[in-house]
VONUFI-206143 format. One record per atom (N, C-alpha, C): x, y, z; residue in one letter. Coordinates in steps of 0.2 Angstrom, whole numbers, plus 5000, padded with zeros to 4 digits. Example, Ala and Ser with C-alpha at 12.3 -4.5 7.8 and 13.67 -1.06 7.14 Angstrom:
REM residues 2
506649725039A/506249785039A/506649845039A/506449895035S/506849955036S/506450005039S/
//
This chain:
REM residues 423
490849685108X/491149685101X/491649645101X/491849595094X/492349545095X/493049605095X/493649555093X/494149615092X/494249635085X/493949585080X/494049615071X/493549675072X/492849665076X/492549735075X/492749775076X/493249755084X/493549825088X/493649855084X/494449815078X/494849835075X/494449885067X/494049865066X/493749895059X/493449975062X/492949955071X/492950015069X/493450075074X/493950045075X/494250095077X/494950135070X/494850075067X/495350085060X/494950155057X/494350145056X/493850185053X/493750265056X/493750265065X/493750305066X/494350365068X/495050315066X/495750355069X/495850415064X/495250445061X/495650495057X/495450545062X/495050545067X/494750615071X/495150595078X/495750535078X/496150555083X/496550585082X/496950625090X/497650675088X/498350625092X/498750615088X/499350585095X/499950635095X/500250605099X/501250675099X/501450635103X/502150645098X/502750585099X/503350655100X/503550635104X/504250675107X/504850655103X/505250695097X/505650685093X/506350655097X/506750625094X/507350615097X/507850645092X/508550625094X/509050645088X/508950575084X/509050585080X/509050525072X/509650475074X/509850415073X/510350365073X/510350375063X/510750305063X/510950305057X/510750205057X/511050205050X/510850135048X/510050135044X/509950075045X/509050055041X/508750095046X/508050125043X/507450155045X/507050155041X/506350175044X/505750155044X/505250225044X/504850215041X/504350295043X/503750255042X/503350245049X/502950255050X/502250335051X/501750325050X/501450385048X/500850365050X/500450435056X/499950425056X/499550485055X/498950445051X/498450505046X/498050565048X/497850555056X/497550615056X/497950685059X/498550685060X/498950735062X/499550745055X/499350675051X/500050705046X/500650695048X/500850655053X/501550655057X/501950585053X/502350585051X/502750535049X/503550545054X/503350475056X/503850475061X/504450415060X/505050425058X/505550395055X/505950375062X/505850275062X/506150265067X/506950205066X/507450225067X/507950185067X/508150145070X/508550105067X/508850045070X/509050045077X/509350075081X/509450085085X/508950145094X/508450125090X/507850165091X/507750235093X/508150275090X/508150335089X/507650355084X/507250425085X/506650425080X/506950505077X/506350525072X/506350595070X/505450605066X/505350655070X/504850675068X/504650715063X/504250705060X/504050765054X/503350745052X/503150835048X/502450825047X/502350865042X/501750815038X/501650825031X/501450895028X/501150905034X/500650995033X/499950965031X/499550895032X/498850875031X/498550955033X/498150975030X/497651035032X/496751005034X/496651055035X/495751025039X/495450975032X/495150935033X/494750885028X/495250865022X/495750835023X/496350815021X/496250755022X/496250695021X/496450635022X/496950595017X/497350555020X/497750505014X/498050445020X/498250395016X/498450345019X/499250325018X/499650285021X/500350265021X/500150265013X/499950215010X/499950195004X/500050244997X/499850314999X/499750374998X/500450404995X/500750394999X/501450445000X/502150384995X/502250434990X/502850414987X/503550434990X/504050404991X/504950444993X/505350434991X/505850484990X/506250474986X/506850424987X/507450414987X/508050354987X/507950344994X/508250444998X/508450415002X/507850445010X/507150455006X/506750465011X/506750545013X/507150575010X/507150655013X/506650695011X/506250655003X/505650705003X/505050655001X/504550675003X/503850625001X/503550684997X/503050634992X/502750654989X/501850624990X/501550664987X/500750654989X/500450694985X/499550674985X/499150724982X/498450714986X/498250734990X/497650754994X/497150774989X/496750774992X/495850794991X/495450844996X/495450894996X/494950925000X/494250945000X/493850915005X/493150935004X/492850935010X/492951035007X/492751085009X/491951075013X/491751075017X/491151075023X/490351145017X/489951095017X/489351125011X/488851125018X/488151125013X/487651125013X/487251075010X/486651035011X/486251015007X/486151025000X/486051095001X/485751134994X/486351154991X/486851174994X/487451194993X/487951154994X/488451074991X/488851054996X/489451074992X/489951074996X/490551114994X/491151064991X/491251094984X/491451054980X/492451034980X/492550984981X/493050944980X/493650964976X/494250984979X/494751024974X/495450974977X/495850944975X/496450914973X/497250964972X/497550924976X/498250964977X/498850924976X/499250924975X/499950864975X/500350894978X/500950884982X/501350914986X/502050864984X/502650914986X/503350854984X/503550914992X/503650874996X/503950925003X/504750885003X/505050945007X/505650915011X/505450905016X/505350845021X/505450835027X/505850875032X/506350855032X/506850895035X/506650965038X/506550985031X/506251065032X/505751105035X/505251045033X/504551035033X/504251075029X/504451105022X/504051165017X/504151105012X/503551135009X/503451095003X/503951144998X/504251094993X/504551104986X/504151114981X/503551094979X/503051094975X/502351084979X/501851114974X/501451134977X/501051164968X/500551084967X/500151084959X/499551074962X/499051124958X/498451124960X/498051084955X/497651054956X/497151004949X/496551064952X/496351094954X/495751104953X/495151054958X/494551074953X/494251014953X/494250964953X/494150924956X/494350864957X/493850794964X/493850734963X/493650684969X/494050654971X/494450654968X/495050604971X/495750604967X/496450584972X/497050584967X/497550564973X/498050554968X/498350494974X/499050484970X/499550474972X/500150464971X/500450384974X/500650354971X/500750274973X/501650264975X/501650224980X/502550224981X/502850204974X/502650164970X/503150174965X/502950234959X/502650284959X/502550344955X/503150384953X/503550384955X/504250404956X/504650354951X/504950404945X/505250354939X/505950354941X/506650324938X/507050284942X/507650344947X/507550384943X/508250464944X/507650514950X/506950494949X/506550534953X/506450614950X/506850624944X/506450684941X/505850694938X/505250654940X/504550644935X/504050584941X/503750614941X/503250564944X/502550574942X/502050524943X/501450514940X/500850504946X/500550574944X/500050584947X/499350554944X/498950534949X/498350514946X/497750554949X/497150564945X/496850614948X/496050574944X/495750594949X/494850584947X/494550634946X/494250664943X/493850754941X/493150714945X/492750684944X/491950694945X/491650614941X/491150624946X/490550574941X/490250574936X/490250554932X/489950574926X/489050554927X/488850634925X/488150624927X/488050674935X/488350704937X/488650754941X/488550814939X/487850854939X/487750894937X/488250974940X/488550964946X/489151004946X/489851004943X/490150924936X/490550914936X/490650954930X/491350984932X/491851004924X/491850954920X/491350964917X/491350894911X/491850944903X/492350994908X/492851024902X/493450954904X/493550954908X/493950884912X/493850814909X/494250774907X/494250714908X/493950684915X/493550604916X/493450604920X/494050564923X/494650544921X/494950534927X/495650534920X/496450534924X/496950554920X/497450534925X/498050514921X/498750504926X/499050574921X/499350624925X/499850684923X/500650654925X/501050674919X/501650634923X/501850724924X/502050754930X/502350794933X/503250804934X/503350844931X/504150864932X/504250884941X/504850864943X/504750874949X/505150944951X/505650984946X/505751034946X/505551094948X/504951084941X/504651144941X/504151134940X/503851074941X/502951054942X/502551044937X/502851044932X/502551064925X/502250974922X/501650984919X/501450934917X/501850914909X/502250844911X/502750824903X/502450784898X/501850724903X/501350704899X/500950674904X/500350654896X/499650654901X/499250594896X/498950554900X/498550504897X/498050514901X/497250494898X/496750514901X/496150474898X/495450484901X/494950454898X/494750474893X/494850534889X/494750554881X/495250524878X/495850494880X/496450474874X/496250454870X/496450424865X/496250364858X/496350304861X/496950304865X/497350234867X/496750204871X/496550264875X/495850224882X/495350184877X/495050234874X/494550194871X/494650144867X/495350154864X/495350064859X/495450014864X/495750004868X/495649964873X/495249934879X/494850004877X/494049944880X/494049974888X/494550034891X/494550044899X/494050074899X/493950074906X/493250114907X/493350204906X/493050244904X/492750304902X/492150354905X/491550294906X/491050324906X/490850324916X/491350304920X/491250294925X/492050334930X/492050354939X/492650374938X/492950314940X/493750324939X/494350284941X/494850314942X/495250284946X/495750314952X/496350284949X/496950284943X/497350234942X/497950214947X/497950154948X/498550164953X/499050134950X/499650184950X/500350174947X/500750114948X/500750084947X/501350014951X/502149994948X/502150054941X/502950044941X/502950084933X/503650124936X/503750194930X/504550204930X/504750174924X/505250174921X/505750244917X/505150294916X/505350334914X/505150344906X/505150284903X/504850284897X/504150264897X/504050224902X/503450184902X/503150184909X/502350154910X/502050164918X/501750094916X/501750074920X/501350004921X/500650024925X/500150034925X/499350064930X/498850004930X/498650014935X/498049964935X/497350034935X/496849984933X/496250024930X/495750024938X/495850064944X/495450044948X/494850084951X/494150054950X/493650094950X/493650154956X/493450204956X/493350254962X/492850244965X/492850214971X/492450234977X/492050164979X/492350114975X/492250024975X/492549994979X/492449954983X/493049924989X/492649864986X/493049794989X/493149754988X/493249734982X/493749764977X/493849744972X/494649694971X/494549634970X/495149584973X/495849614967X/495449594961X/495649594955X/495749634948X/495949694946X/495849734942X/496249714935X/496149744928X/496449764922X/497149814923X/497649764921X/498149824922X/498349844915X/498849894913X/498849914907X/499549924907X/499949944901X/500649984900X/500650034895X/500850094899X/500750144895X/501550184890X/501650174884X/502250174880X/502050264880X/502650304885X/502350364885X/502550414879X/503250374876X/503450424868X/502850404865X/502350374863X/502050374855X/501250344859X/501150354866X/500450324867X/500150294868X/500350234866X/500250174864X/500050124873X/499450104873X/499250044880X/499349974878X/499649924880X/499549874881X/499549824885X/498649794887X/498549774891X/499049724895X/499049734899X/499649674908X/499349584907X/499649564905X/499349484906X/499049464913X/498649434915X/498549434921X/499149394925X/499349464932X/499949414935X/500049484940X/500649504940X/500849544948X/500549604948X/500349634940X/500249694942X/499349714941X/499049654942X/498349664943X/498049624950X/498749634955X/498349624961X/498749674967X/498549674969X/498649744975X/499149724981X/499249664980X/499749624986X/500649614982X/500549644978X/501249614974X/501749654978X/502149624977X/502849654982X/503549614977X/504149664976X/504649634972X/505249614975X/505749594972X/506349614974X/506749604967X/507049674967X/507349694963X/507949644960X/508449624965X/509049584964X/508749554960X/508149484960X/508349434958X/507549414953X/507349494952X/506749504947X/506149474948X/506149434953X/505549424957X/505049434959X/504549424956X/503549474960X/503449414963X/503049454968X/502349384973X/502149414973X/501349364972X/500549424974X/500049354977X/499849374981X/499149324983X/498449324977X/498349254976X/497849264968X/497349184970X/496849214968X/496449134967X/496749094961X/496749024965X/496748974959X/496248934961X/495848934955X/495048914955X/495048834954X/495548804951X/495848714954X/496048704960X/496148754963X/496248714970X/495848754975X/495648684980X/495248734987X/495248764988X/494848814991X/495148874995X/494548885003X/494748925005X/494348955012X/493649005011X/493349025013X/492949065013X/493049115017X/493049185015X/493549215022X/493049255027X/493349245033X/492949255036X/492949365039X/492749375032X/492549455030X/492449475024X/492449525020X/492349575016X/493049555011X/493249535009X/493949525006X/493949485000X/494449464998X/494349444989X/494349364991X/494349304988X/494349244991X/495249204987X/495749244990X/496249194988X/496349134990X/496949084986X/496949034992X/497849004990X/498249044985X/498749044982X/499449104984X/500249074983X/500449144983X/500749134975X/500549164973X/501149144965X/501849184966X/502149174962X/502649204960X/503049184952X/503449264949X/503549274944X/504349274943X/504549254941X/505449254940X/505349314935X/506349334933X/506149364930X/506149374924X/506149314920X/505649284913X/504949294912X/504749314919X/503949304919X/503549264920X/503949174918X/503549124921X/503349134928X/502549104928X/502149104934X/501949044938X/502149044945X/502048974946X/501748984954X/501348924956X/501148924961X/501548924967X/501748954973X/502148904977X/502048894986X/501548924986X/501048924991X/500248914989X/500148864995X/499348844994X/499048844999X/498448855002X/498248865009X/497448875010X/497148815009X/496448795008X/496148805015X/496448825019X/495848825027X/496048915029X/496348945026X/496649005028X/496649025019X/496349115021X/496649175016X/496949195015X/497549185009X/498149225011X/497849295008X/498349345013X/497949415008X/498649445007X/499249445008X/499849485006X/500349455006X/500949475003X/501449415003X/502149475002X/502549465007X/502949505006X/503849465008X/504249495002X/505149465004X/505049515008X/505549445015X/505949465022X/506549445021X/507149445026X/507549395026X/508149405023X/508049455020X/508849485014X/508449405006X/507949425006X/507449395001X/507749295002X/507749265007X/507849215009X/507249195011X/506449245013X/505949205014X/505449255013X/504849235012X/504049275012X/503949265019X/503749315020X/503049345025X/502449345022X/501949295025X/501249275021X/500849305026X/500249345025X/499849375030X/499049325030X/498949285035X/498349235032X/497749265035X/497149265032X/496349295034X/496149225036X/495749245044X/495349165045X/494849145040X/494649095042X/493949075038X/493549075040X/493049085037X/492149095040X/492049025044X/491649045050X/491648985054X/490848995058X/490348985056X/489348985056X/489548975061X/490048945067X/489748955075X/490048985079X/490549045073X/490849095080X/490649165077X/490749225080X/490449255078X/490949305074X/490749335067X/491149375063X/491749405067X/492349395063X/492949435069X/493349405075X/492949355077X/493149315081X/493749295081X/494049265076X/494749245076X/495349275073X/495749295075X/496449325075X/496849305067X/497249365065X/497349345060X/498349295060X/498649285056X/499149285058X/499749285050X/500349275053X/500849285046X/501249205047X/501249205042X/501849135042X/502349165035X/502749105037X/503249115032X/503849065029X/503549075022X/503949025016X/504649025016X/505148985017X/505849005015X/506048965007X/506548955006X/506548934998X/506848874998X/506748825005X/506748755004X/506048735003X/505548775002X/504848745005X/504448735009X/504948755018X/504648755024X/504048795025X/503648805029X/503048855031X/503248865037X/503048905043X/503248925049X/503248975051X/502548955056X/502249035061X/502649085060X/502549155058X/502949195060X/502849255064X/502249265064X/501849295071X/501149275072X/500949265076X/500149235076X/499549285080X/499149265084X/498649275087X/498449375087X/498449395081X/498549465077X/497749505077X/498049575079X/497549605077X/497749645071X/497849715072X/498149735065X/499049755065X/499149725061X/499849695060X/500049725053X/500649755051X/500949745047X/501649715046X/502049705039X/502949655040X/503149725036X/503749735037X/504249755032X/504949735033X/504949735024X/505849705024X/506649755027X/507049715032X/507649755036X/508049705034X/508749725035X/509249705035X/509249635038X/509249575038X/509549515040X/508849485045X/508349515043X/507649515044X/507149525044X/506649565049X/506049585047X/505949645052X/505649695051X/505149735054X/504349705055X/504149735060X/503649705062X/503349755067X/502549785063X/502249835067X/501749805072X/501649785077X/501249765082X/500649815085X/500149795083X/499449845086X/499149805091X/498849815096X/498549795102X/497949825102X/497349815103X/496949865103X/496649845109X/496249905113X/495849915120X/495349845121X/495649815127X/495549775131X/494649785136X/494749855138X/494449875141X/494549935140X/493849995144X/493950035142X/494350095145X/494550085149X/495150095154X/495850105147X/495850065143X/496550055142X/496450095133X/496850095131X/497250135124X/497550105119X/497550125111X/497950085107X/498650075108X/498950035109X/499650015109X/499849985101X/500450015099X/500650005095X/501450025096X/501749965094X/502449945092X/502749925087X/503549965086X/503749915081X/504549905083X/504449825080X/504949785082X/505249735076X/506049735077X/506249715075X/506649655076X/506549605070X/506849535071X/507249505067X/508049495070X/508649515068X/508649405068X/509049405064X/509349305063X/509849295066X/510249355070X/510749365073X/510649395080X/510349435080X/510149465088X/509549455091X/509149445088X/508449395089X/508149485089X/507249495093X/506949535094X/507049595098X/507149675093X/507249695099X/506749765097X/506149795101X/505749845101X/506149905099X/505949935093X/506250005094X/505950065095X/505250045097X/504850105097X/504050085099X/503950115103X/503050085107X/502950155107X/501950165106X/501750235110X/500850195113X/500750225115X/499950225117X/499650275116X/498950275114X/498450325112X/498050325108X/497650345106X/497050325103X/497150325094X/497450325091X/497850335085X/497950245081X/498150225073X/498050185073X/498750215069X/499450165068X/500050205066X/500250145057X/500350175055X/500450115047X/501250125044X/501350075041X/502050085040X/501950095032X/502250175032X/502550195026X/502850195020X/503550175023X/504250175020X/504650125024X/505050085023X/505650045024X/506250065017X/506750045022X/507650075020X/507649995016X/508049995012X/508149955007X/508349885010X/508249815007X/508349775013X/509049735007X/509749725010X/510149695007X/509749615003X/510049584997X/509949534997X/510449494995X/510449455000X/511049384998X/511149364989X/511849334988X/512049294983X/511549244981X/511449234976X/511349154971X/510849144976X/510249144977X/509749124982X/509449064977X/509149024978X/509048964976X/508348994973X/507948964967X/507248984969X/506648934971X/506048984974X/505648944977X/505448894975X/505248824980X/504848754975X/504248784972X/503848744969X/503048754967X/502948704969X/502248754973X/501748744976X/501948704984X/501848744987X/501748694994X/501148715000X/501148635001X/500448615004X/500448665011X/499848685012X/499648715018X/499648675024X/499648605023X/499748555030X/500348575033X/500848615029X/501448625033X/501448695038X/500848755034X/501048805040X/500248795044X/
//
């Protein structure tokens, strides 16, 4: 098997591993929670690599991903909504009920505890949480329509916004609304909405099919929650799955095809970018990354927001075999430089830290003697690299959550468009 196989299918198979991590006492400063799915364990690791354990209370046929879990300011409680499905029969299969959870970590008891019922799917997104965190927006999927077991008394799919006090639903948009249908969203099929930004008044969602992968590009909507009202998102940050902001300086990036310039053909299953754009906070959109022989697939501020972290996908290549090539990250600073930023990569993620980067390192088994290694290290402008936390075992670890990353005064903005011959 090459190592992308490795990786795909060991990625696939890490929910029936079990790992255990030996808590430490907690440091203080920037931290990070990383989380791994099949035990529920979200392990907060510090600057000074001191860790603290905790666990979400996953139950038997539970799954969710990092992406999954929303938290509040300062990380002491996450939220979630899980799917269980129940172990059937052929003739009998045992039907799918949905749960939402707001826990104290610390604690480890959950504060809330809201049942949907019936259900295939629901999900709670990191930006769900509106700005004071009294109210979050749950998204939930009831059934396929044409599902002769479905509560067709249910909507086929609904964002509830949930009080986080007392649990109570404060408002509800769904697929019988007036607003879905004048706008043309899908109805007749399910969808999973994923939340990408909730002001309290307002949610910003994207429209994304249930149970459909490779979908690069979705319809995103805004939903005016006093009077109901949707209006559709221009195409731009919040109809692609890569956007990442910074708050200071009003700034989105998302990875997007632009159909005028070359691009790669990528070498997997994934959408065909070959641009980063970015959005000031006017909203003009401008190109400022190009990259014809490589896919970009994420784009995220590092740096105290002085650079991007790009994550490139190889390119299909008819004489090696699928997987073969390694992935890597470069990174754009706001003069228009490009420059390696970690290379020869299996699965890898970046997140934004103080006066740099966090950087989750996967290794995967060499042979069969050896075990997943995974690492994460951080890389300071001022101290250079320094690991704060490694484990081994047969588990795959995802980062969560990152601590708020400061950003520098009067940052200049990025040029448009820069050639890929420079990373």
């Amino acid at each position: 098997m090459t190592k992308r196989t490795n990786l795909i299918a060991i990625f696939a198979l890490a929910a029936f591993f079990l790992t255990g991590i030996v808590p430490t006492l907690a440091g203080g400063g920037w931290s990070a929670y990383l989380f791994e799915s099949t035990s529920g364990e979200l392990l907060r690791v510090y600057q000074d690599g001191t860790q603290e354990s905790h666990n979400i209370g996953l139950g038997e046929n539970q799954f969710i991903s990092s992406r999954d879990i929303a938290f509040n300011a300062d990380a002491s409680r996450a939220a979630y909504c899980v799917t269980t499905y129940p172990p059937g029969t052929a003739e009998n299969p045992g039907q799918p009920f949905s749960t939402f959870y707001l826990r104290d970590l610390a604690a480890e008891t959950n504060i809330l505890e809201v049942e949907f019922g019936s259900a295939i799917g629901c999900r709670t997104d990191s930006q769900s949480f509106n700005d004071d965190y009294s109210q979050i927006a749950v998204s939930v999927v009831n059934y396929f329509p044409g599902d002769p077991a479905a509560d067709t008394s249910k909507p086929v799919w609904q964002i509830q916004v949930l009080d986080t006090a007392s649990g109570n639903v404060v408002n509800e948009i769904n697929s019988n609304s007036p607003a879905v249908a004048t706008n043309g969203l899908i109805t007749d099929a399910p969808v999973l909405p994923d939340v990408n930004a909730f002001d309290g008044s307002q949610i910003v969602f994207a429209e994304v099919p249930y149970g459909i992968g490779g979908t690069p590009t979705v319809n995103a909507y805004r939903w005016q929650i006093s009077d109901g009202t949707l209006t559709p998102e221009p195409d731009g940050a919040y109809n692609h799955f890569s956007v990442d902001h910074l708050e200071a300086t009003g700034e989105s990036i998302w990875a997007a095809l632009d159909p005028g310039l070359p691009a790669a053909a990528p070498d997997g299953p994934i959408g065909q970018f070959n641009v980063v754009k970015i959005a000031d906070a006017t909203g003009e959109q401008r190109n400022i990354y190009h990259n014809a022989e490589w896919t970009p697939i994420t784009a995220k501020f590092i740096d105290d927001g002085q650079r991007i972290a790009i994550l490139l996908f190889p390119a299909y290549d008819p004489n090696l075999p699928v997987g073969a090539q390694p992935s890597k990250w470069v990174a754009l600073d706001r003069s228009g430089n490009v420059t390696d930023l970690q290379t020869d990569l299996e699965y890898s993620d970046v997140a934004p830290a103080p006066g740099g980067y966090a950087f989750l390192r996967t290794r995967l088994p060499q042979t069969e003697n050896e075990m997943v290694r995974t690492s994460l290290e951080y890389y300071s402008n001022s101290t250079g690299m320094a690991e704060l936390w490694s484990a081994e075992g047969a588990t795959i670890w995802e980062i969560a959550w990152s601590g708020p990353m400061s950003t520098l005064d009067n940052l200049p903005p990025f040029p448009t468009f820069v050639s890929a011959s420079n990373g």
